[in-house]
C-alpha positions in Angstrom: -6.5 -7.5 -31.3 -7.3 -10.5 -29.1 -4.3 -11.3 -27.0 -4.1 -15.7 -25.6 -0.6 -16.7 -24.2 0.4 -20.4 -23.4 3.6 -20.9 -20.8 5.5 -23.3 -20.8 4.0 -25.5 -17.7 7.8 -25.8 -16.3 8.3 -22.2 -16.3 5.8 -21.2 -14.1 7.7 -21.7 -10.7 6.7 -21.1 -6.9 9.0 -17.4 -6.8 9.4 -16.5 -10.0 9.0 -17.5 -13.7 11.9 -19.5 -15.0 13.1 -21.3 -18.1 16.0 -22.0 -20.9 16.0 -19.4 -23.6 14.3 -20.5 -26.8 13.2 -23.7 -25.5 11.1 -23.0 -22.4 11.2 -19.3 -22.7 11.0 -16.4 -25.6 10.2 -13.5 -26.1 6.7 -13.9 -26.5 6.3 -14.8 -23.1 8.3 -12.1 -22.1 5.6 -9.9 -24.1 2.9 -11.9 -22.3 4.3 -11.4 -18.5 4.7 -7.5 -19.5 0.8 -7.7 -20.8 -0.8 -9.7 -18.6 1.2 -8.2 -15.2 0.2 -5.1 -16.6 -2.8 -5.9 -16.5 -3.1 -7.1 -12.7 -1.5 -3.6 -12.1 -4.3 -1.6 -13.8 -6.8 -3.5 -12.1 -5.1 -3.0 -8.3 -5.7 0.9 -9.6 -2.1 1.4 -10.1 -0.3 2.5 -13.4 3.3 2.5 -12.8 5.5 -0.5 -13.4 9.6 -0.2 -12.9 11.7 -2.7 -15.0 15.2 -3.8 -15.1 17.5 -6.7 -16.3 20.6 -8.1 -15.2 23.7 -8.8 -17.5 22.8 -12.2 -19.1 23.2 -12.2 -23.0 19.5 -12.7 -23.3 18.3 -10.4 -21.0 18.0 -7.2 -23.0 15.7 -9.3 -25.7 13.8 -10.4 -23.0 13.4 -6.8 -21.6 12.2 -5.3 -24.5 9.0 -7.3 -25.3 8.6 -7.0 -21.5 8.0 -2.9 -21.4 5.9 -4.1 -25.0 3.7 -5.8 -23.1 3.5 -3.9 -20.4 2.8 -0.5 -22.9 0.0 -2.2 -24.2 -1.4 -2.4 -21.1 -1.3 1.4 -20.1 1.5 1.0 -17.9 3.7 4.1 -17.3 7.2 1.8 -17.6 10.2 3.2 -15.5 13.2 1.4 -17.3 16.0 1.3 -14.7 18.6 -0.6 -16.8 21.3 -3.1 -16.4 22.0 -3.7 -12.6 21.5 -6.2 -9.6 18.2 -7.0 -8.7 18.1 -5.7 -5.2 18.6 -2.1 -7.0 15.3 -2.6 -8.7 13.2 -3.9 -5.3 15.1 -0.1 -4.4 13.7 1.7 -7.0 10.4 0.0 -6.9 10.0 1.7 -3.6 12.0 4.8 -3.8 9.9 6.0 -7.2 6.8 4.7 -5.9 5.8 2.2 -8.3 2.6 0.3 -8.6 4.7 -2.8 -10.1 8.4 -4.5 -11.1 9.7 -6.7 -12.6 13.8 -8.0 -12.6 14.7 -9.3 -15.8 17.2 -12.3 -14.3 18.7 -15.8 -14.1 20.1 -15.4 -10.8 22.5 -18.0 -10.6 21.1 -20.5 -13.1 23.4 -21.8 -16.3 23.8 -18.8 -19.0 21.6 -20.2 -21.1 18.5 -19.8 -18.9 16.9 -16.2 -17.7 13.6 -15.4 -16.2 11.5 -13.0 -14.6 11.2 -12.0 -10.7 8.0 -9.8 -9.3 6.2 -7.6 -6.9 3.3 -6.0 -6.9 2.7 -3.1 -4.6 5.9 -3.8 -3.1 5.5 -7.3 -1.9 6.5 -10.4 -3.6 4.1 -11.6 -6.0 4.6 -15.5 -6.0 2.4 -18.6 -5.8 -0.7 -18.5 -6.6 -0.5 -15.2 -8.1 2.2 -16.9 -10.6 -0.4 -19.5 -11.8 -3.3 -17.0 -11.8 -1.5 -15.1 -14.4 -0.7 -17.8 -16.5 -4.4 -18.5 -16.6 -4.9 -15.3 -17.5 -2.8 -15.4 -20.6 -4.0 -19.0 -21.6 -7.6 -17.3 -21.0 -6.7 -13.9 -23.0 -8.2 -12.0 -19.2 -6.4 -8.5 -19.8 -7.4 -5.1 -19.9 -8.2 -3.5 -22.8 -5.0 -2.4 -25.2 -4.2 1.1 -24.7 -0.9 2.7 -25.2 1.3 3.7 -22.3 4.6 5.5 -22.1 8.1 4.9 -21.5 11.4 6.9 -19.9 14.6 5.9 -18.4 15.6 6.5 -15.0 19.2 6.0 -13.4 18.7 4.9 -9.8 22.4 3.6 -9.7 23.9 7.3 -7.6 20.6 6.9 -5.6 20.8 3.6 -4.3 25.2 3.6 -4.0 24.2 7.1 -1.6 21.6 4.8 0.4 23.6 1.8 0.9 25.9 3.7 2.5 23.9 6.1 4.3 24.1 3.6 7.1 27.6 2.4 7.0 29.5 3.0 10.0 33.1 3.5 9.1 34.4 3.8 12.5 36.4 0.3 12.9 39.2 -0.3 11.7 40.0 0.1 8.0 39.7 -3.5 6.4 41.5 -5.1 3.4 38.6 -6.7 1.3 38.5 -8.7 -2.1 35.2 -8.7 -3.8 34.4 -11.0 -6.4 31.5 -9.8 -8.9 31.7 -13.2 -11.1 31.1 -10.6 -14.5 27.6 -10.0 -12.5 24.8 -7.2 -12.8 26.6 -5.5 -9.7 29.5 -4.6 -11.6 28.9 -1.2 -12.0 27.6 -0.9 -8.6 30.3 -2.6 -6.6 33.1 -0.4 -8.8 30.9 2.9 -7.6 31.1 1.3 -4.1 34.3 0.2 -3.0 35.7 3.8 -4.5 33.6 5.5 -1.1 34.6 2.9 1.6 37.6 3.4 3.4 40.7 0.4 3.3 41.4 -1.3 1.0 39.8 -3.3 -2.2 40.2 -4.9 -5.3 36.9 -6.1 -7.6 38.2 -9.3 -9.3 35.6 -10.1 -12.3 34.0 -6.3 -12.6 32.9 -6.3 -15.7 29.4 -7.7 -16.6 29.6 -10.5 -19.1 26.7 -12.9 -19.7 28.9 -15.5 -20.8 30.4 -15.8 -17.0 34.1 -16.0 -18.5 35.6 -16.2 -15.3 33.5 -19.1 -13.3 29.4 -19.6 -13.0 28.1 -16.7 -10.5 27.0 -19.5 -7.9 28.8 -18.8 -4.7 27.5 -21.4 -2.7 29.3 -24.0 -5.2 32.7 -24.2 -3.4 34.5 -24.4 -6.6 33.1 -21.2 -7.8 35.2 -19.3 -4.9 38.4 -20.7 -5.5 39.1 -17.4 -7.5 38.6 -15.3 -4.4 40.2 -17.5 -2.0 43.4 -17.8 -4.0 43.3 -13.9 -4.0 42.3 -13.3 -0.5 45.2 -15.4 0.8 47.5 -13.4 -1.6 46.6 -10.2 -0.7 46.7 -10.9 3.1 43.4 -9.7 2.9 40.4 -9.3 6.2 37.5 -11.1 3.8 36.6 -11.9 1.1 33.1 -11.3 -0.7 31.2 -13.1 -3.4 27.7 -11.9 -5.6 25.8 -14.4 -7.5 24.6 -13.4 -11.4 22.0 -10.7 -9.9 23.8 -10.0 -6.6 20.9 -11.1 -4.4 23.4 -13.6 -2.7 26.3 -13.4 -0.9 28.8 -16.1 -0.6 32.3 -15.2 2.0 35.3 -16.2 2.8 37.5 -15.5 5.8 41.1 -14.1 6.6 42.3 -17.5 6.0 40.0 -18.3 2.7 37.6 -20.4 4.8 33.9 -20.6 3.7 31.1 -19.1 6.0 28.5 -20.8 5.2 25.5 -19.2 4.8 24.0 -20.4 8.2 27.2 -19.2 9.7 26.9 -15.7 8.0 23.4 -15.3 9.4 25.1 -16.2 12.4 27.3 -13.6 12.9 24.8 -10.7 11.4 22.0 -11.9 13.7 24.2 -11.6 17.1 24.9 -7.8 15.9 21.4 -7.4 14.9 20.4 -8.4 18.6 22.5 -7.0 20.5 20.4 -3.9 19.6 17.0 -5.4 19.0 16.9 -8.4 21.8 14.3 -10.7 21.4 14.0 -10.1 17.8 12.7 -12.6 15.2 15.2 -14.3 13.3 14.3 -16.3 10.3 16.1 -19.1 8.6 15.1 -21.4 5.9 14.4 -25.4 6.8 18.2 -25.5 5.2 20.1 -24.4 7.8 21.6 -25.8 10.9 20.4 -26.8 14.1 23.7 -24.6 15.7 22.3 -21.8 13.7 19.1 -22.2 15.7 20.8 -22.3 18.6 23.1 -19.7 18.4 19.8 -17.1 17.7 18.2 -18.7 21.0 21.6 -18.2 22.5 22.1 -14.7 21.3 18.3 -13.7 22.7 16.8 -13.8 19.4 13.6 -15.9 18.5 14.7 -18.0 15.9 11.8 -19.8 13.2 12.5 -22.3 10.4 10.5 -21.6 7.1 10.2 -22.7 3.7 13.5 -21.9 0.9 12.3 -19.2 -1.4 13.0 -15.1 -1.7 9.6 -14.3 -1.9 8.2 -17.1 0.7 11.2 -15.5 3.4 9.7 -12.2 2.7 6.6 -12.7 2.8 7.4 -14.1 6.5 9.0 -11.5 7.4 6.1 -9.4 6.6 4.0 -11.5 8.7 5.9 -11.5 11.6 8.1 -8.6 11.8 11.5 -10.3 12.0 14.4 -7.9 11.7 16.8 -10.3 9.8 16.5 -13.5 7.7 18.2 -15.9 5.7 19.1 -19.0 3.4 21.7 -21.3 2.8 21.8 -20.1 -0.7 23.1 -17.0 0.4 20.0 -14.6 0.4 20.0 -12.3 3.4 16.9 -10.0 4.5 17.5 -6.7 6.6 14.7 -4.9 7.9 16.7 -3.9 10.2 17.8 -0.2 9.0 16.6 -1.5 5.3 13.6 -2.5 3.7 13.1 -6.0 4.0 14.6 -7.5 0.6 17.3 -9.5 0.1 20.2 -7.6 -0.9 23.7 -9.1 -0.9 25.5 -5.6 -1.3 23.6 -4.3 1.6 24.3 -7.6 3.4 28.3 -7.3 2.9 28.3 -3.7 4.0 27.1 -4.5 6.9 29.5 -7.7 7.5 31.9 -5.0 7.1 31.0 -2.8 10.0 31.1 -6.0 11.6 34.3 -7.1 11.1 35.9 -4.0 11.1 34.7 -4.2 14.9 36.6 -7.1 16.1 39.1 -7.8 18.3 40.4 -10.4 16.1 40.0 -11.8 12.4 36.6 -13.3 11.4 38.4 -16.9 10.9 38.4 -16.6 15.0 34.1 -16.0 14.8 34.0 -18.7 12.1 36.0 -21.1 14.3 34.4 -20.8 17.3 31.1 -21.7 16.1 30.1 -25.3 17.5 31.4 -27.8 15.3 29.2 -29.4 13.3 29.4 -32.7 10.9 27.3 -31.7 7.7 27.2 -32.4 4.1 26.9 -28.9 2.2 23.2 -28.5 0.0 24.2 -31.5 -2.3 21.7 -30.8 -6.2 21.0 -33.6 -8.4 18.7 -34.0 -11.5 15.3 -34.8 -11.2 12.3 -34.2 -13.8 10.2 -31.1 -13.0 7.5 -33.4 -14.2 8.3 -36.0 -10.9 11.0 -34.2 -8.5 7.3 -33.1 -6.1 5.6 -36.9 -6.9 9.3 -38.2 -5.1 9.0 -35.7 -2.1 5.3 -37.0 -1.5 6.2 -40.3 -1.7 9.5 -40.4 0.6 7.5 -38.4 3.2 4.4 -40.5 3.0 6.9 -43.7 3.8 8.1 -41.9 6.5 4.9 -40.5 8.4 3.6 -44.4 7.9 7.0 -45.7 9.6 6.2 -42.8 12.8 9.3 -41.1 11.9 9.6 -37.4 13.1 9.1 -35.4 10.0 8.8 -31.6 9.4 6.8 -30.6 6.0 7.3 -26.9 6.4 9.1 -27.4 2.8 10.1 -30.6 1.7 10.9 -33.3 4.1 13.2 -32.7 7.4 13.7 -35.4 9.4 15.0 -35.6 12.8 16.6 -38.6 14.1 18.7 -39.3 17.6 21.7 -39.4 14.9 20.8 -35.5 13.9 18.8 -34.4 10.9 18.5 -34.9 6.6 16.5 -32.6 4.8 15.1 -34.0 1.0 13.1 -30.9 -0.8 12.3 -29.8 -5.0 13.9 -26.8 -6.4 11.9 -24.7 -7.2 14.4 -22.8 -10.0 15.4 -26.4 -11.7 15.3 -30.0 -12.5 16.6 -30.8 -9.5 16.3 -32.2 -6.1 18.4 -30.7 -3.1 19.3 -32.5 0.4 21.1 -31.6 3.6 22.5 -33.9 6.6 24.0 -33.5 9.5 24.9 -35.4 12.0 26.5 -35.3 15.7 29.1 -37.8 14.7 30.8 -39.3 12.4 29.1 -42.5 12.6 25.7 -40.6 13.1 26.1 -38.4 10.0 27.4 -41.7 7.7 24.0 -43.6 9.1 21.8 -40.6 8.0 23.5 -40.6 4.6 22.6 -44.6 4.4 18.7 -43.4 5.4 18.5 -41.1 2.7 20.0 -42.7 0.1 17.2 -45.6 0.7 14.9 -44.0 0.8 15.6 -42.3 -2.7 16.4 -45.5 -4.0 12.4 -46.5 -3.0 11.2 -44.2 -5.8 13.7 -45.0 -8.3 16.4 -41.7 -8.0 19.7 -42.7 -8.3 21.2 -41.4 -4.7 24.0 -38.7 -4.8 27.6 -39.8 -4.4 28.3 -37.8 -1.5 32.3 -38.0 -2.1 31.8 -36.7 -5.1 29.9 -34.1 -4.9 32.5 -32.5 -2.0 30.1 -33.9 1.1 32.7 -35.4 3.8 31.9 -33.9 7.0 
């Protein structure tokens, strides 16, 4: 049977392959990822591919034609269930596979899913993405055989090795943890029943249809849950999991936000105080004070692009213990194995604060001050969010402005910084300023609203969109 497979063009994405359910995404491409991955497996020499999903209503659908595909390739599919996806990268390399693939949205709306990879155990991203969709279009697969199927539970294995680490020495700590009806449901419940202090799991149970509030906890108004309850309970922290629980979004004693340059913040100064002169990376996102602070802590900080697999990938390259986004993905490979895993990242927050002489509010506050707009998202086409980057950052290389391309467009002025970039998850674009004043940071605003303006985007309202420094 001759197998040819068109994508959707928008769904093929830098990271992963995303798209809205029964629009840009079925379950024939879900057959045709299983396939045609499958595929690139066999010919590495491998045979085993791992597969999981997390708790979005289409997600088992999607699963199912994915092992299809994947059995008519000859794979041996592992089918590790219904969890987070840091507990597939686990079993991926606790069982030795060839291959996996996460099932997942992440934190877009319910009604989109989509489909995160590694090959060997490293991200397979990029190139690789559009080289399989060739492949499809092209019908380039191995010949149909029929493989087998079995279900494992990794779910005891990977709650034993998340904690094999944990120092439980400090002091016991009160902790609220906020699951937002996520894949770690399960997991967090197993969890919090080992750790010693005290917790409560608002949201446990996994619903797809996100009853509570959208699993996104770098959207303020996604938090409020947890801060209400944190302040109630008198509690040390609390904790936060996007849909697939490979981000982490806290609040302190006091329900204020740590950003995620903050977070990395405090976990890189613990990570080097053990490993000084460590490599320490952060995504083109973050702060200048985060910067800093590495330098200041005896790290070696480096900006990169925004992207799990691009961060990894990094890492890879250049041994960094630790790394990090704004969006609340944080890399250990220090003590872990280099993916971003927002259960590991909290447990080790823990050990952390349960270590101090004083509440983490104290940490948070002591941080240099700095006058910022949090990572404002607004629409713009797939088909022309890139064409607007290329055009603002032509303008500004002509005008001999001092501009980073690492990812997007950073651009440093006397004033401070402003950061315009292309999701590369959704129609949108995202942008970052800060300033070292007030006057500094509302000129920077003014620069990047004109320049959006030059190619015809309507500019964020800042106000709006929670952005006073």
């Amino acid at each position: 049977m001759t197998f040819t497979h068109r994508f959707d063009p928008t769904s093929l994405r830098e990271y992963d392959i995303r798209g809205i359910v029964g629009k840009t995404l079925t379950a024939d491409d879900a057959f045709a990822i299983g396939r045609t991955f499958g595929s690139i497996v066999a010919r590495a020499g491998g045979r085993r591919i791992v597969v999981g999903y997390d708790g979005r209503l289409s997600s088992p659908m999607l699963e199912r034609a994915l092992v299809s595909g994947a059995m008519a390739s000859g794979m041996e599919v592992l089918r590790a269930g219904c969890g987070p996806t840091p507990m597939l990268y686990f079993a991926s390399a606790e069982l030795g596979a060839d291959g996996a693939v996460m099932v997942t949205g992440s934190h877009n709306p319910p009604d989109h899913n989509g489909f995160k990879m590694m090959l060997a155990n490293r991200p397979f991203s990029g190139e690789q993405i559009r080289h399989l969709g060739q492949m499809a279009a092209s019908g380039d697969v191995v010949a149909e055989k029929t493989g087998t199927v079995r279900d494992v539970d990794v779910r005891p294995a990977y709650v034993d090795r998340l904690l094999r680490d944990y120092d439980g020495t400090g002091r016991p700590l009160n902790v609220v943890w906020d699951n937002g009806n996520g894949a770690a449901g399960d997991i967090v419940s197993l969890l919090v029943q080992r750790l010693p202090g005290r917790h409560r799991v608002l949201n446990a149970r996994i619903d797809g249809g996100f009853p509570a509030h959208h699993p996104d906890p770098t959207v303020p108004a996604n938090l409020q849950q947890l801060i209400a309850a944190v302040r109630a309970d008198g509690a040390d922290l609390g904790i936060a999991f996007d849909g697939d629980a490979d981000r982490i979004g806290v609040v302190d004693n006091t329900g204020g936000i740590l950003w995620g340059d903050q977070l990395l913040v405090v976990l890189a100064r613990d990570v080097l105080r053990d490993h000084p002169g460590a490599t320490v990376i952060a995504d083109i996102k973050a702060s200048q004070t985060l910067f800093d602070e590495i330098d200041r802590a005896g790290g070696r900080p480096l900006m990169w692009k925004t992207g799990h697999s691009l961060i990894k990938t990094k890492m890879a390259e250049t041994g960094a213990l630790l790394a990090g986004e704004m969006t609340g993905h944080v890399f250990f490979a220090d003590k872990w194995y280099g993916f971003d895993d927002a259960l590991y990242a909290a447990l080790r927050l823990l050990e952390i604060v349960s270590r101090l002489d004083g509440p983490l509010s104290d940490v948070r506050l002591a941080l240099p001050e700095t006058l910022s707009t949090p990572e404002l998202r607004f629409e713009c086409a797939d088909t022309r969010k890139f064409d607007v980057i290329a055009e603002v950052a032509a303008r500004l290389e002509k005008s001999g402005a001092t501009v980073s391309r690492i990812d997007g467009v950073r651009v440093a002025t006397p004033d401070g910084w402003w950061l315009l970039r292309a999701s590369n998850t959704q129609a949108v674009l995202v942008a970052r300023v800060e300033g070292k004043t007030h006057a500094g940071l509302e000129r920077l605003k003014v620069e990047l609203c004109a320049q959006l303006e030059q190619s015809g985007v309507r500019a964020p309202d800042f106000a709006a969109m929670g952005a006073a420094p």
